[in-house]
N, C-alpha and C positions, 0 to 999 in steps of 0.2 A: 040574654041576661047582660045589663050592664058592667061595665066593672068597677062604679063605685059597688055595687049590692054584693059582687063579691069579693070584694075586700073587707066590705063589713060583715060579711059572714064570716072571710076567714080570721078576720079580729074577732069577731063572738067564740069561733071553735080556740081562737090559740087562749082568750080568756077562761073558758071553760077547761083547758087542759092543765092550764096553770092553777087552776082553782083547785083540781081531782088531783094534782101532782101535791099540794101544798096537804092538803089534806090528808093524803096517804102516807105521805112522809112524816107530817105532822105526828100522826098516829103511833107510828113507826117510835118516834124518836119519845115518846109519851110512854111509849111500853117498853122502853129500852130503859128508861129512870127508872121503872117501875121494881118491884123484886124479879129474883135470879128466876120464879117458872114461868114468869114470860116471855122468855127469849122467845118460845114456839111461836108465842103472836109477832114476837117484832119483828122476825124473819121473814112471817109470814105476811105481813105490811109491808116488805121491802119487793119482797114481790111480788107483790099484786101492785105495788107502787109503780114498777119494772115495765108491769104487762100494761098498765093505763096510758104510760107516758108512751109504748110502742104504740099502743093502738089510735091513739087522739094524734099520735106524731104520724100516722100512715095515712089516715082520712084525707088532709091536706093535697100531698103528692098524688092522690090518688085521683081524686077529685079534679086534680093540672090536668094530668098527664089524661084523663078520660075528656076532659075540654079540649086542650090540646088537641090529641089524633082527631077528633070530631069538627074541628076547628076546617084541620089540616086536609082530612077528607073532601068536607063544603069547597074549601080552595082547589082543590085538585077536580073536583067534578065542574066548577064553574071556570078553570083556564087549565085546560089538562098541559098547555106547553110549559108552563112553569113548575112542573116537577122535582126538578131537579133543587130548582130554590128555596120550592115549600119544605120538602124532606130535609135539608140541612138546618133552616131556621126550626122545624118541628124537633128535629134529633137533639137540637142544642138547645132549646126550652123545656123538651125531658129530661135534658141531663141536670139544667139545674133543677127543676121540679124534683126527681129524686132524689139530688143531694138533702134536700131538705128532710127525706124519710130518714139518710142514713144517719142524717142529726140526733135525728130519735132513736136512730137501734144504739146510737154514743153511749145517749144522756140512759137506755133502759140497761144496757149493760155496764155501765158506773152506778147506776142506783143498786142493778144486781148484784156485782162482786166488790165495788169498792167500800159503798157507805153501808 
C-alpha cells in the first residue's frame, strides 16, 4: 500500500472521528440547555462521547503499529544482519504510533470527567 492512500485514509478516519466527536458532544451540550430530567441523557452523551473518541482514537495506532511490525518482519527475513537497526528504528515508530492512542485516552477522559 502506498503512503499517499494511507494518509488519505487516516485523513478520512481522523475526519470521520471529528465528525462523531462534534456530534456527540453536540448532543451532549443540547441536553444539557434542556430541562433539569435530562441530565440522565446528557451524562449519558458524555459518555458515549468518551467511548467514540477512544475507539476512532485506537484505530489509527493500531493500524501503525500492525504496519509497522509487518513492515519490520519483511526487513528482518530479507537482511537478517540488520537486526539490530531494524528493532530500534521499529521500537521508536511504535512509540510514537502509540503516543497518538494515548492522545485519545487525554481527550476520552477530559470528555469523561471534566466537561
Amino acid at each position: 500500500m502506498k503512503a499517499g492512500t494511507i494518509a488519505r485514509r487516516g485523513f478520512v478516519v481522523a475526519l470521520a472521528a471529528a465528525g462523531l466527536w462534534l456530534a456527540a458532544t453536540g448532543v451532549a451540550g443540547a441536553q444539557q440547555a434542556a430541562a433539569a430530567d435530562n441530565d440522565f441523557t446528557a451524562s449519558s452523551m458524555k459518555y458515549l462521547a468518551a467511548a467514540i473518541s477512544m475507539a476512532v482514537g485506537a484505530i489509527g495506532p493500531g493500524i501503525g503499529i500492525g504496519l509497522l511490525g509487518g513492515k519490520a518482519m519483511e526487513a528482518l527475513g530479507r537482511n537478517p544482519e540488520a537486526a539490530g537497526a531494524i528493532q530500534t528504528n521499529m521500537i521508536l515508530a511504535i512509540a510514537f504510533a502509540e503516543a497518538i492512542g494515548i492522545y485519545a485516552l487525554v481527550v476520552a477522559i477530559l470528555i469523561g470527567f471534566v466537561f
